[in-house]
N, C-alpha and C positions, 0 to 999 in steps of 0.2 A: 417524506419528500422534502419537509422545509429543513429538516435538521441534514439530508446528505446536501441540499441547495447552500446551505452555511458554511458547510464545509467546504463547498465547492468553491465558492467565493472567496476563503480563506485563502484556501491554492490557488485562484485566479489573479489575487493580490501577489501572491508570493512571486510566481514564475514571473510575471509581466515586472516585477521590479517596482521600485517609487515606492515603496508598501506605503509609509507613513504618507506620503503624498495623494495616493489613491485612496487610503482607509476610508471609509463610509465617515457623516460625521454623525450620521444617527444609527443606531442597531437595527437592521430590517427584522419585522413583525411578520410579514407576508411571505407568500411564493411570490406575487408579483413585485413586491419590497426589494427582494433579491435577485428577480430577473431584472430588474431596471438597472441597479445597480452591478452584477455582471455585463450588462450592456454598455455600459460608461466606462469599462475598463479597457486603458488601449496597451497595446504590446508597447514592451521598451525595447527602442532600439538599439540599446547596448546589447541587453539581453539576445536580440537576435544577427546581433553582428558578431558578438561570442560566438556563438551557435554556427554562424557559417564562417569562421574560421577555425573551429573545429574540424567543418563537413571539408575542408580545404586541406587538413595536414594529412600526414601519409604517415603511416608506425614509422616507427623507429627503428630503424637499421641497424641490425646486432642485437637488440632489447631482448631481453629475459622472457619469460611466460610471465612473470610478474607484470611487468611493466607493459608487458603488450595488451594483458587483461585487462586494464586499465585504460589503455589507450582504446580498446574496441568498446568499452562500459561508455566513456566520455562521449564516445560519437555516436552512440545508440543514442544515448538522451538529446545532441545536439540535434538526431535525425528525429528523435520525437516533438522536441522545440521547433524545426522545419516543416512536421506534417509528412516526412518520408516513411511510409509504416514500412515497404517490402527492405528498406535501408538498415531501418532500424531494427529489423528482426534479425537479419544475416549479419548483425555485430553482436546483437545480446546472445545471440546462437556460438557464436564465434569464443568471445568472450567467455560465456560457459565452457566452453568447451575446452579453452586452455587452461580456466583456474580449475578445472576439477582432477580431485585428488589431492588439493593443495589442501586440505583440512582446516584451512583459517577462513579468516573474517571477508575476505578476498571470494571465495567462493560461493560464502553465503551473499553476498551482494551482489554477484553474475546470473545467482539462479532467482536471486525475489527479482531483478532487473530482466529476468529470460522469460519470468511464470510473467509477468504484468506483459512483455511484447506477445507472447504466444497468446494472451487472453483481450489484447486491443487488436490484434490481429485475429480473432474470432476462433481458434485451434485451445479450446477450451481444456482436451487431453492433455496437449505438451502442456499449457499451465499448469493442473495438477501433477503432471509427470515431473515439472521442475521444481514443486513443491512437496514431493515426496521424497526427492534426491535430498532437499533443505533440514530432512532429521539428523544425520552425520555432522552437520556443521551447526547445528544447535548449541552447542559449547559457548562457542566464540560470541554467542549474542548475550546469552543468557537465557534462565530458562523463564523467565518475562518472556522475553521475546520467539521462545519455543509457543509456548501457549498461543501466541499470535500467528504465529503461521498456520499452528491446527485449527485455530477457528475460521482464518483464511482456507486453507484447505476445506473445511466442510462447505463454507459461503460457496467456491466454486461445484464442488461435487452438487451441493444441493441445486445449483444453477441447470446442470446435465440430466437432471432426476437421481443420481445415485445417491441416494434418499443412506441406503445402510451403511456408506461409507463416509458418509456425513458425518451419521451419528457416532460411528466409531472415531472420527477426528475430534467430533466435539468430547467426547468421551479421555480422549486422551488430552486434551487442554486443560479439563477440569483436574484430573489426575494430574497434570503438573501446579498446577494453580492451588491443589490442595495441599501442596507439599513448601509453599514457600510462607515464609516467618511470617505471622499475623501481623505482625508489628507494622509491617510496613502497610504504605493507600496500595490498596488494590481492585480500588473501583474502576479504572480505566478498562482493566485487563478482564474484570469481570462483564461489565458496559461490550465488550470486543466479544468476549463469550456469546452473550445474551442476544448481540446483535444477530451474529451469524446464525441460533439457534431461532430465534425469528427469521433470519434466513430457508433453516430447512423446515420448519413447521408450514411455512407458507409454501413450500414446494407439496407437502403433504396436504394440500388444500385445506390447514386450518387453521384459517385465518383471525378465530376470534382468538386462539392461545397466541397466534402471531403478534397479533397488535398488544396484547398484556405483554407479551417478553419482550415485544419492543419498549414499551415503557418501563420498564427495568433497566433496560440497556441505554435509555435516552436519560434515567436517574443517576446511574452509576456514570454516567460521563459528563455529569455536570458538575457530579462529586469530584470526583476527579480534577476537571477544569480550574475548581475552585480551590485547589490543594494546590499548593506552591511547587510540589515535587511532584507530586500530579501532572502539571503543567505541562513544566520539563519535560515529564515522558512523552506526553500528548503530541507535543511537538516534534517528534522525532518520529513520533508512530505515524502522525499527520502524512509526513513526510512520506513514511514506509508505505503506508495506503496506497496514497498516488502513484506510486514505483506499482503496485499491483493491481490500482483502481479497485478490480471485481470484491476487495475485503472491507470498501469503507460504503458498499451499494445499500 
């Protein structure tokens, strides 16, 4: 709970803007440390004036599938910045909808943007359903970031009790993870594994191998943290979480 509250905070700083203005000036120790300190955090109102002149334009007249993809992805998020779920689901649907087939970077960013509204909108299936479509455009990320979507795919399944298709998700993350150069940090990615496999062990009511492979996955991401290229990734994976929420729980 304190380390997803951390993270929480992290993304509460981000989206409300001011980051360095708002940053804590001490590191909270507690859950209460970090609920206080999420409580002192106020919306910027750039940020949510952006947001509702997004929710204000209208696509673009003649525009491509490219271009339109983009325009329905931008105003999902500006309806998720506004609190519009039923808004923002009928764009990231949309969205999806045009960039598929497109086999690029474009498609994989409609469907982690389709799997996070189907799963804030409680349709837990379409999540996974959008996260299965996400192995085809695996390419275009890397296969770092393949491995992340299958430990996000099991985090969810394990959430619905599909306990065996979990395991098969996590199964294949590991198989891509085992296949990439030693050389490189590969603690974050493994911390992502561990997480979500704490994930399905706690679905399988066992709780005591749960809280040891959390502690693995809370080691492996501190590694990580601490790694200058680490970081980097963290940052972007950070990011990717949020787009899916249910892979950073």
């Amino acid at each position: 709970m304190l380390v997803l509250l951390r993270v929480a905070l992290a993304a509460s700083l981000s989206l409300c803007g001011s980051v360095a203005a708002q940053q804590p000036e001490t590191v909270p120790k507690t859950i209460e440390d970090i609920l206080v300190q999420l409580k002192s955090i106020k919306p910027d109102e750039a940020v949510l004036a952006q947001a509702a002149a997004t929710l204000a334009s209208e696509p673009p007249a003649g525009a491509d599938r490219a271009t339109l993809a983009k325009f329905y992805l931008a105003r999902s998020l500006a309806n998720r910045t506004g609190g519009t779920l039923e808004q923002m689901l009928q764009d990231t649907r949309k969205a999806a909808e045009l960039a598929r087939g497109m086999n690029n970077s474009l498609e994989w960013d409609s469907l982690i943007d389709l799997s996070a509204a189907e799963v804030l909108g409680g349709n837990y299936l379409n999540g996974i359903k959008a996260r299965d479509e996400m192995s085809r455009a695996f390419v275009y990320r890397g296969a770092k970031y393949s491995t992340s979507a299958y430990a996000a795919a099991a985090c969810l399944r394990a959430d619905i009790g599909d306990v065996d298709r979990a395991d098969q998700a996590l199964r294949s993350a590991e198989t891509i993870l085992s296949q990439l150069p030693r050389y490189q940090d590969l603690s974050f990615w493994v911390g992502q594994i561990e997480r979500c496999r704490a994930r399905v062990l706690r679905a399988k009511g066992k709780y005591t191998e749960a809280e040891t492979t959390l502690r693995v996955a809370i080691s492996n991401s501190d590694k990580a943290i601490n790694n200058i290229q680490g970081l980097q990734e963290v940052v972007w994976v950070i990011v990717e979480c949020f787009r899916v929420r249910g892979a950073c729980k």
